[in-house]
Backbone as XML, in Angstrom:
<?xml version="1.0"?>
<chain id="A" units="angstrom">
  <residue number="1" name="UNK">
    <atom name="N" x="0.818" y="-1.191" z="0.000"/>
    <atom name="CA" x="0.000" y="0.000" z="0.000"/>
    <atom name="C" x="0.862" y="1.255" z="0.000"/>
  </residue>
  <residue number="2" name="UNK">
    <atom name="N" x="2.177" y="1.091" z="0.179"/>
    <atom name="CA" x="3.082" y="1.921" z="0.262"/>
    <atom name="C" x="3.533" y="2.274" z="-0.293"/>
  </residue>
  <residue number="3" name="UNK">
    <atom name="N" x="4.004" y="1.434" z="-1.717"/>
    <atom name="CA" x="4.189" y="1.662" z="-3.097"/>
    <atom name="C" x="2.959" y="2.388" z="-3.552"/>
  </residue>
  <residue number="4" name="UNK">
    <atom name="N" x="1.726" y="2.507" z="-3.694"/>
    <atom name="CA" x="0.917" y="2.299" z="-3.794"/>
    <atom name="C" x="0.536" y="4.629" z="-3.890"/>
  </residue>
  <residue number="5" name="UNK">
    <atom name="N" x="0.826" y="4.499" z="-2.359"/>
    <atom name="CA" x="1.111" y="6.264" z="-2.017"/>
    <atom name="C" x="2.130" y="6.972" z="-2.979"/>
  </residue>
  <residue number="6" name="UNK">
    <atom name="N" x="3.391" y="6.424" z="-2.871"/>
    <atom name="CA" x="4.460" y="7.301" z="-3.416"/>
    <atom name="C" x="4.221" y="7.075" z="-4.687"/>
  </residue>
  <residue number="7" name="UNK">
    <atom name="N" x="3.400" y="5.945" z="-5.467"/>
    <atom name="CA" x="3.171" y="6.506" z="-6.634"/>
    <atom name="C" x="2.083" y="7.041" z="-6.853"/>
  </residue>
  <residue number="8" name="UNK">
    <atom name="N" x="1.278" y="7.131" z="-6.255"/>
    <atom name="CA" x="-0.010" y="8.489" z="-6.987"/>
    <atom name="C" x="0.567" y="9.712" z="-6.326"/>
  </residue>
  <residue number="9" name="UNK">
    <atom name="N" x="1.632" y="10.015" z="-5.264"/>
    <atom name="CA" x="1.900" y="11.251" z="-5.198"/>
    <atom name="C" x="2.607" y="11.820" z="-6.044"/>
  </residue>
  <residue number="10" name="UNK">
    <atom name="N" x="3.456" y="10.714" z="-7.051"/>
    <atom name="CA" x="4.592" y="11.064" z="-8.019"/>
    <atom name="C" x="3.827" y="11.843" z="-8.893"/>
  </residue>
  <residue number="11" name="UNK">
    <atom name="N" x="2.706" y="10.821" z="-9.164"/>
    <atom name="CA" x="1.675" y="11.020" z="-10.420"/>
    <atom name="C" x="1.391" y="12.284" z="-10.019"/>
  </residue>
  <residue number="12" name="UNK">
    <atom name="N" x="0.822" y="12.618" z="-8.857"/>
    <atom name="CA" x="0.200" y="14.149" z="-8.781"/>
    <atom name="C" x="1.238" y="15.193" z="-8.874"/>
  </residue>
  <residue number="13" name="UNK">
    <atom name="N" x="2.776" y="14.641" z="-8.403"/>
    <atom name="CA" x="3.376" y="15.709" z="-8.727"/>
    <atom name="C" x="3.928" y="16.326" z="-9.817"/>
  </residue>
  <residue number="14" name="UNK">
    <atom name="N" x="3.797" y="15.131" z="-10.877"/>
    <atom name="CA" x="4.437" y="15.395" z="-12.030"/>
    <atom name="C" x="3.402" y="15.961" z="-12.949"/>
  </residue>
  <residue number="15" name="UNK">
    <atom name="N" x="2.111" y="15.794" z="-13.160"/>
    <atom name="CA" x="1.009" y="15.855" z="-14.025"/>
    <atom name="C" x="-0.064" y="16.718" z="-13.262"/>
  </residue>
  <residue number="16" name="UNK">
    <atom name="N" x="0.345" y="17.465" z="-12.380"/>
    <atom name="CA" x="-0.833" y="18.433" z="-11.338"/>
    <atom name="C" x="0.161" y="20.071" z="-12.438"/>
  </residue>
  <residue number="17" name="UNK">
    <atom name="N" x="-1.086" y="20.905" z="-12.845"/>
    <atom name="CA" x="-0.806" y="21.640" z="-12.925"/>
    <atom name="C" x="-0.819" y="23.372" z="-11.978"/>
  </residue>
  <residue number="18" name="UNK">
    <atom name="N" x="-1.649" y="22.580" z="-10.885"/>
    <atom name="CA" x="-1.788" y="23.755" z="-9.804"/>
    <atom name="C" x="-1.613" y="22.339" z="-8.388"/>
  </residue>
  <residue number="19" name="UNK">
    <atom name="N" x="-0.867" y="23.361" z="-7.364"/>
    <atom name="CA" x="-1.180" y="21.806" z="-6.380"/>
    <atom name="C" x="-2.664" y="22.127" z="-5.629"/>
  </residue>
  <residue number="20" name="UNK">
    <atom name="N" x="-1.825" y="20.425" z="-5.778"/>
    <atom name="CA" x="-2.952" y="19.659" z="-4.153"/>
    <atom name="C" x="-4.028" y="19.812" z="-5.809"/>
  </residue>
  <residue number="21" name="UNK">
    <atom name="N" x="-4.149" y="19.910" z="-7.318"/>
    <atom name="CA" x="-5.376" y="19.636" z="-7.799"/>
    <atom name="C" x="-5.611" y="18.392" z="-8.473"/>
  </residue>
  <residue number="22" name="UNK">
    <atom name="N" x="-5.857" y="17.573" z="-7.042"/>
    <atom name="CA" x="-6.361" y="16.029" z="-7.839"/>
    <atom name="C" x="-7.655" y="15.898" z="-8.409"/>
  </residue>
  <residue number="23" name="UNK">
    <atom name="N" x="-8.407" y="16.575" z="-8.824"/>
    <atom name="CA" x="-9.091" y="16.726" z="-9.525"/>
    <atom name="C" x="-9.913" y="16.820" z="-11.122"/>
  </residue>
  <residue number="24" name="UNK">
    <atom name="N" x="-8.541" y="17.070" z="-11.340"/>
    <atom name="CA" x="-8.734" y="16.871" z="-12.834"/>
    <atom name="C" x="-8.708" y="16.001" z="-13.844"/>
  </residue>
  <residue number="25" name="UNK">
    <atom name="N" x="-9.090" y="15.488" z="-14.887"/>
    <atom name="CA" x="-9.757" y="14.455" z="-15.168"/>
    <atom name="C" x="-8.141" y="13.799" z="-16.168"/>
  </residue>
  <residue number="26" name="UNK">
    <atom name="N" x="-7.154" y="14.552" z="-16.066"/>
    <atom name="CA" x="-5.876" y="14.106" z="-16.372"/>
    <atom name="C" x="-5.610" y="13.229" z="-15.095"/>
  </residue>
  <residue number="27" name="UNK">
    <atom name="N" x="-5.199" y="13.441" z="-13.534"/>
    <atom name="CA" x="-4.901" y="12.819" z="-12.508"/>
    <atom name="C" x="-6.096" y="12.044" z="-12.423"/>
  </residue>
  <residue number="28" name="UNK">
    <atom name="N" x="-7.205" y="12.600" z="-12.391"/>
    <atom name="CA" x="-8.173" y="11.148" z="-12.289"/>
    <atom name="C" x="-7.764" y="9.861" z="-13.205"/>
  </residue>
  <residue number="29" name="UNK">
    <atom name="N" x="-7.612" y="10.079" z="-14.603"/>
    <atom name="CA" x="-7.459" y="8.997" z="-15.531"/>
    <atom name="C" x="-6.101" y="8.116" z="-15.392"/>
  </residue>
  <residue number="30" name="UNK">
    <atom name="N" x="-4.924" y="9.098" z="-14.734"/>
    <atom name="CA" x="-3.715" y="8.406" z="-14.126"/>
    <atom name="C" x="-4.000" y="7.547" z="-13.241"/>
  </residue>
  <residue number="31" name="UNK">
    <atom name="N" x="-4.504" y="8.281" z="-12.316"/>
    <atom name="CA" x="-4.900" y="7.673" z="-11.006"/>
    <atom name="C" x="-5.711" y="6.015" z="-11.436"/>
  </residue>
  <residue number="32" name="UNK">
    <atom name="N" x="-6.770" y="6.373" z="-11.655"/>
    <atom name="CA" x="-7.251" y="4.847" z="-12.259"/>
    <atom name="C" x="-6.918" y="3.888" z="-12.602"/>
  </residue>
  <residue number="33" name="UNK">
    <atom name="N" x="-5.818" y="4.365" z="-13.511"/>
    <atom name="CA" x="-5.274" y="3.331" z="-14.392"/>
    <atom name="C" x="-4.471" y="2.618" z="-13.614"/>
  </residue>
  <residue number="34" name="UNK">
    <atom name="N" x="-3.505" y="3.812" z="-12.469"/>
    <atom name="CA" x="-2.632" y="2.843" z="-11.412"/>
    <atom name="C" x="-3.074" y="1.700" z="-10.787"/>
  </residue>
  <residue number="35" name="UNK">
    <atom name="N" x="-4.453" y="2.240" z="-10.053"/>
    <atom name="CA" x="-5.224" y="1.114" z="-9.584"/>
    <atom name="C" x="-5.665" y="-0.158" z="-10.547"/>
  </residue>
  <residue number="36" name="UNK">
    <atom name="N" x="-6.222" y="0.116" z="-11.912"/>
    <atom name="CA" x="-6.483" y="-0.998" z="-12.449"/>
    <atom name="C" x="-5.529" y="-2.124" z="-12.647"/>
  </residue>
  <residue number="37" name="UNK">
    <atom name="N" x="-4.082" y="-1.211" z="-12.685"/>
    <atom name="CA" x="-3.055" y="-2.191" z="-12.745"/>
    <atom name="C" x="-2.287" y="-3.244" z="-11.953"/>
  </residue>
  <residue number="38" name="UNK">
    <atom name="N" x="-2.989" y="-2.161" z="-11.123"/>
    <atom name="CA" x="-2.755" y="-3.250" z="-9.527"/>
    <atom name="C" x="-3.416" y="-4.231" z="-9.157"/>
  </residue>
  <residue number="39" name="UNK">
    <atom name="N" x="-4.969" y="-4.087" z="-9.624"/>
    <atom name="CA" x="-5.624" y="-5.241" z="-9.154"/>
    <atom name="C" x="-5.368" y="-5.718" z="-10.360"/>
  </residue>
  <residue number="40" name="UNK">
    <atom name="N" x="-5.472" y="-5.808" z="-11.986"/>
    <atom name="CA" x="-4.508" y="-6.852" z="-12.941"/>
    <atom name="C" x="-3.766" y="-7.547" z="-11.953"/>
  </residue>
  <residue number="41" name="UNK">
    <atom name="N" x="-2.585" y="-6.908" z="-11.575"/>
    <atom name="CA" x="-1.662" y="-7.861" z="-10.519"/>
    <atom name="C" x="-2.257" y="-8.826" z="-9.823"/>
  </residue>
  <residue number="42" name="UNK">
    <atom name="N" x="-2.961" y="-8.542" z="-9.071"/>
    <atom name="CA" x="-3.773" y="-9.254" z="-8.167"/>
    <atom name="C" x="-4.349" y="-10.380" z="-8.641"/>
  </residue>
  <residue number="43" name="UNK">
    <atom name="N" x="-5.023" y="-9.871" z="-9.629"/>
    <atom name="CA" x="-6.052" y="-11.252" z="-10.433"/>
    <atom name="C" x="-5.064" y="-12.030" z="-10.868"/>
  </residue>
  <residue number="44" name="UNK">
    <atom name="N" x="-3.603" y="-11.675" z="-11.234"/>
    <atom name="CA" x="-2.717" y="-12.864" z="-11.539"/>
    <atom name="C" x="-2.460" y="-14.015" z="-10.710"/>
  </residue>
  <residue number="45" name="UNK">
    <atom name="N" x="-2.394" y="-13.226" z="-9.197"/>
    <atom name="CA" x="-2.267" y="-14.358" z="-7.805"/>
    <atom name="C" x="-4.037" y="-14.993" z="-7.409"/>
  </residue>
  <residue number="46" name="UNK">
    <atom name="N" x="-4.676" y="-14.530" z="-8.042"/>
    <atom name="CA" x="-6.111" y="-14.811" z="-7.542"/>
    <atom name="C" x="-7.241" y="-15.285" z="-8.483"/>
  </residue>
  <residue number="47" name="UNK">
    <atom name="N" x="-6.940" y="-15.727" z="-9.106"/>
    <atom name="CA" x="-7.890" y="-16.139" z="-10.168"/>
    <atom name="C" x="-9.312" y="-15.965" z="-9.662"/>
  </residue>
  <residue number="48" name="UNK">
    <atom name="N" x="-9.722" y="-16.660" z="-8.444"/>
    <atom name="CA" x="-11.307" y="-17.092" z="-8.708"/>
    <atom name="C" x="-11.641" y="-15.592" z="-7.762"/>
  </residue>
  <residue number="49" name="UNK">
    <atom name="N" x="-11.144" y="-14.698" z="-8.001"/>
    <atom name="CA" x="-11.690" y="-13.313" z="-6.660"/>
    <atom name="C" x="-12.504" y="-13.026" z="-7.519"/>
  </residue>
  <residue number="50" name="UNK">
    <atom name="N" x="-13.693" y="-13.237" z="-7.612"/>
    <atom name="CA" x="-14.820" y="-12.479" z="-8.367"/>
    <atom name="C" x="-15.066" y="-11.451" z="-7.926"/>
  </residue>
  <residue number="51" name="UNK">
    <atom name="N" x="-15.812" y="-11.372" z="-6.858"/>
    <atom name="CA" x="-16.025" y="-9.864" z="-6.218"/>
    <atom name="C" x="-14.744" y="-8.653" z="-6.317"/>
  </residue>
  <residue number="52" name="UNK">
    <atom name="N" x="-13.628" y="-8.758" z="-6.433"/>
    <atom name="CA" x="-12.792" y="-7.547" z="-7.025"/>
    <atom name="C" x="-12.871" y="-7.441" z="-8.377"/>
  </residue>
  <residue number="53" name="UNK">
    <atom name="N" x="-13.016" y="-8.512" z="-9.003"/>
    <atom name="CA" x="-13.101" y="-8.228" z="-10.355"/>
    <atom name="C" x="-14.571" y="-7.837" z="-11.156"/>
  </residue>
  <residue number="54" name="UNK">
    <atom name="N" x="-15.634" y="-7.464" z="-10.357"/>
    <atom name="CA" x="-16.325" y="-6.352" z="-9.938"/>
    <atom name="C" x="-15.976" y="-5.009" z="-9.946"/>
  </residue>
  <residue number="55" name="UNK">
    <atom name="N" x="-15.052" y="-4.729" z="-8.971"/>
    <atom name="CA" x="-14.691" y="-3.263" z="-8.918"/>
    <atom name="C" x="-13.542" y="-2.960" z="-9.454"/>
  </residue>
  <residue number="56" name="UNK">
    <atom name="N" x="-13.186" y="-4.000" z="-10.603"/>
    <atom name="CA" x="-12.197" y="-3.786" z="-11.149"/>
    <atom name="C" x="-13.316" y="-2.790" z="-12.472"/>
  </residue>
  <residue number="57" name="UNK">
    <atom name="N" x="-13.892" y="-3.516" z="-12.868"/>
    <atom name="CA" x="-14.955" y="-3.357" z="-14.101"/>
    <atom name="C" x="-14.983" y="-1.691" z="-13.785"/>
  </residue>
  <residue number="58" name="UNK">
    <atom name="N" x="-15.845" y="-1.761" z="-12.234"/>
    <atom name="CA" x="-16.114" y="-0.332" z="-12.247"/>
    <atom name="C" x="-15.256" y="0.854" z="-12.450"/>
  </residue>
  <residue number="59" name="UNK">
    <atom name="N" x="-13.740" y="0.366" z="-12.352"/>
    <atom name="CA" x="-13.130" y="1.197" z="-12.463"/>
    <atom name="C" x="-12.743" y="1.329" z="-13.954"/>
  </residue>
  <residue number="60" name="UNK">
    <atom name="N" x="-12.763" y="0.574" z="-14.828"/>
    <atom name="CA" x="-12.555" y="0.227" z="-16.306"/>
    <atom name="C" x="-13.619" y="1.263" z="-16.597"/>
  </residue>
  <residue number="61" name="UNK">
    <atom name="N" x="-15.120" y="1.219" z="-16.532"/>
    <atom name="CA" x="-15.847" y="1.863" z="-16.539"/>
    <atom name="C" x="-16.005" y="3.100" z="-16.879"/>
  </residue>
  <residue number="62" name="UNK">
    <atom name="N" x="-15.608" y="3.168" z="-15.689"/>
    <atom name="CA" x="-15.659" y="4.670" z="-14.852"/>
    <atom name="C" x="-14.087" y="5.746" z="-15.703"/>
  </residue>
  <residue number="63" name="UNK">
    <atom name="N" x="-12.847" y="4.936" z="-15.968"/>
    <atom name="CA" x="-11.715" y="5.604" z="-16.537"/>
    <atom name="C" x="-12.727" y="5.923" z="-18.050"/>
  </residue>
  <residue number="64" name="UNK">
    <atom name="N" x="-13.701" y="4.939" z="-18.788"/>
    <atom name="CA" x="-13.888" y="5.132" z="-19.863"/>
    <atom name="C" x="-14.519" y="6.321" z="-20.500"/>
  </residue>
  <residue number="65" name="UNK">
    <atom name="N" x="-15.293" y="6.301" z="-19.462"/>
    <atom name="CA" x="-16.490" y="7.925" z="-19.118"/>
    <atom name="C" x="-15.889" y="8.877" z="-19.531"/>
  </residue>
  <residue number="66" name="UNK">
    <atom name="N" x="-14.656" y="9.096" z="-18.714"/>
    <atom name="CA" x="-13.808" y="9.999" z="-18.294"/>
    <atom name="C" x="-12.788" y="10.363" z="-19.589"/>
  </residue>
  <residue number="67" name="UNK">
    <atom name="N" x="-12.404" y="9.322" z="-20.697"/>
    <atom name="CA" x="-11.868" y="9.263" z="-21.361"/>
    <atom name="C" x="-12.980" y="10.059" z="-22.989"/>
  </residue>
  <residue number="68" name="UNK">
    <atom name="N" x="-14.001" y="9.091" z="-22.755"/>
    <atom name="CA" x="-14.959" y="9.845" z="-23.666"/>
    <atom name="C" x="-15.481" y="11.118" z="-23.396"/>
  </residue>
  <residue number="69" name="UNK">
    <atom name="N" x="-15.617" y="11.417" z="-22.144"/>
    <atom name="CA" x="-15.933" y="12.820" z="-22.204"/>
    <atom name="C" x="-14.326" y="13.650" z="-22.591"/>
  </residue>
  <residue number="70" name="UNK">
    <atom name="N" x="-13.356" y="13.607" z="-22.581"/>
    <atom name="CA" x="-12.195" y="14.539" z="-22.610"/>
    <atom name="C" x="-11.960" y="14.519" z="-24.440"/>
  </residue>
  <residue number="71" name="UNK">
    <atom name="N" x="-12.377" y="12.845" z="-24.856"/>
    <atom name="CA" x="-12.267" y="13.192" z="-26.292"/>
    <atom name="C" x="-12.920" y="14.306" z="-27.175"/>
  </residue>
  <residue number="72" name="UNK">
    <atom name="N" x="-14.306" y="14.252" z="-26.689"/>
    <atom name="CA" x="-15.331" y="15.107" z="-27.091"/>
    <atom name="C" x="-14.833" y="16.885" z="-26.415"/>
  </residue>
  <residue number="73" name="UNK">
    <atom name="N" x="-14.081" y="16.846" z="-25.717"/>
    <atom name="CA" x="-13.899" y="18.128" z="-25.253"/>
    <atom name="C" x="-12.338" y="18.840" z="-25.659"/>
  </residue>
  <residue number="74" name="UNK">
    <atom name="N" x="-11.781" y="18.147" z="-25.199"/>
    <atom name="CA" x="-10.044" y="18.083" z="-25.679"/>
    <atom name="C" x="-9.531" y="17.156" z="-26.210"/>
  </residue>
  <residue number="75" name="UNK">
    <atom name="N" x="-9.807" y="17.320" z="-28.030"/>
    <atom name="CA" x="-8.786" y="16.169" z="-28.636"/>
    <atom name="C" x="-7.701" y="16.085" z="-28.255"/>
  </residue>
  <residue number="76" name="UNK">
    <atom name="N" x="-6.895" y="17.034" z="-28.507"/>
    <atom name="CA" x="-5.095" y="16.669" z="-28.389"/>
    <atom name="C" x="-5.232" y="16.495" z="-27.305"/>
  </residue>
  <residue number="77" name="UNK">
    <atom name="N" x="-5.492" y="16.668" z="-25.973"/>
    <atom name="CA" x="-5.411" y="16.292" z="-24.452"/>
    <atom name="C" x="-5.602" y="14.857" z="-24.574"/>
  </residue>
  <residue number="78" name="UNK">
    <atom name="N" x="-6.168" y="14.150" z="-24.925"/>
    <atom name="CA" x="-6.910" y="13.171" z="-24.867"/>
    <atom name="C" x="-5.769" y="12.046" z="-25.668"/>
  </residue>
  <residue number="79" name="UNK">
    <atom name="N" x="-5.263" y="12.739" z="-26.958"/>
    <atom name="CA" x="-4.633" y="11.783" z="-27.568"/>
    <atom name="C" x="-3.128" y="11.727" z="-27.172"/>
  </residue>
  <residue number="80" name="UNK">
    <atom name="N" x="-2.783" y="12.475" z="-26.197"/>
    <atom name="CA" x="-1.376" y="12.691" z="-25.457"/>
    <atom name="C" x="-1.796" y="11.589" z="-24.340"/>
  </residue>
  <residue number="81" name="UNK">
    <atom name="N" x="-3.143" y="11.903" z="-23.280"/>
    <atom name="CA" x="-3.138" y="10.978" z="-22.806"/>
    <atom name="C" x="-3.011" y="9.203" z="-22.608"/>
  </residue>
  <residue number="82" name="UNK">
    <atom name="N" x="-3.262" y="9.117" z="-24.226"/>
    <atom name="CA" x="-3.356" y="7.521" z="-24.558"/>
    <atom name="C" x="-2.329" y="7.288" z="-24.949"/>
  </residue>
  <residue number="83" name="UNK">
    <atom name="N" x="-1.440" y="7.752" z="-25.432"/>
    <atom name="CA" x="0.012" y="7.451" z="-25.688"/>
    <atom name="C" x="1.082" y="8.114" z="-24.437"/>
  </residue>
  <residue number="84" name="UNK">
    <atom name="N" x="0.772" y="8.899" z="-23.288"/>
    <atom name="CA" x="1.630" y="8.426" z="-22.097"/>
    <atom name="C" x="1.177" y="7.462" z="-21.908"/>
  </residue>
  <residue number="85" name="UNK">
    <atom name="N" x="-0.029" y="6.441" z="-21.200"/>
    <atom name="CA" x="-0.737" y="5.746" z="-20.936"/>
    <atom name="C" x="-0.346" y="4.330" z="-21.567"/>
  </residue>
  <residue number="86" name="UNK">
    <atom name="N" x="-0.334" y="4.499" z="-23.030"/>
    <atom name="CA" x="-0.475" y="3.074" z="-23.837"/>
    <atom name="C" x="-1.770" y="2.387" z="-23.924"/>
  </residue>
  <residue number="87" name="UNK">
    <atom name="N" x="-2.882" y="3.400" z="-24.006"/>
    <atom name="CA" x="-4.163" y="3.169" z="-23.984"/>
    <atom name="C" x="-4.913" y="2.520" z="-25.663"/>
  </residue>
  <residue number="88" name="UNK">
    <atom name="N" x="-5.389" y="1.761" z="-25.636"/>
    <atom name="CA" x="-6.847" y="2.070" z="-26.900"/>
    <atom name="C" x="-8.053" y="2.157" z="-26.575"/>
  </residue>
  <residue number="89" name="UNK">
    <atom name="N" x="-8.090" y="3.338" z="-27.573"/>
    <atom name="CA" x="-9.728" y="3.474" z="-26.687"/>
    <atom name="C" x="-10.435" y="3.892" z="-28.391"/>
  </residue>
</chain>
């Protein structure tokens, strides 16, 4: 969980353009993705955890929202994001 801190603080520090603003739908979509990758990890040691892989979805979800609304609003934002990322969307 410790790894876990120092990297979404990295994330916020490197990709926050005002501090302390985790808010924005750039650190949100970072943020997410950290987590999704983590529980990936997880499901590697855990095959039958259904119930996380539940709130894994939601978070798949929920990054997608977030991704379609920024396309529709900020192309180039959007297409910088998927290539730091390594996204297809």
């Amino acid at each position: 969980m410790l790894v876990n801190l120092v990297n979404k603080k990295q994330i916020i520090q490197d990709y926050c353009k005002k501090k302390n603003n985790t808010g924005s739908i750039r650190i949100q979509i970072f943020l997410l993705t950290l987590r999704i990758i983590n529980l990936q990890k997880h499901f590697i040691l855990h095959k039958k955890d259904k119930h996380s892989k539940r709130g894994l979805l939601k978070l798949i979800f929920k990054r997608r929202k977030l991704l379609i609304y920024l396309k529709n609003n900020n192309f180039s934002k959007y297409n910088l994001i998927l290539k730091q990322l390594n996204l297809r969307h």
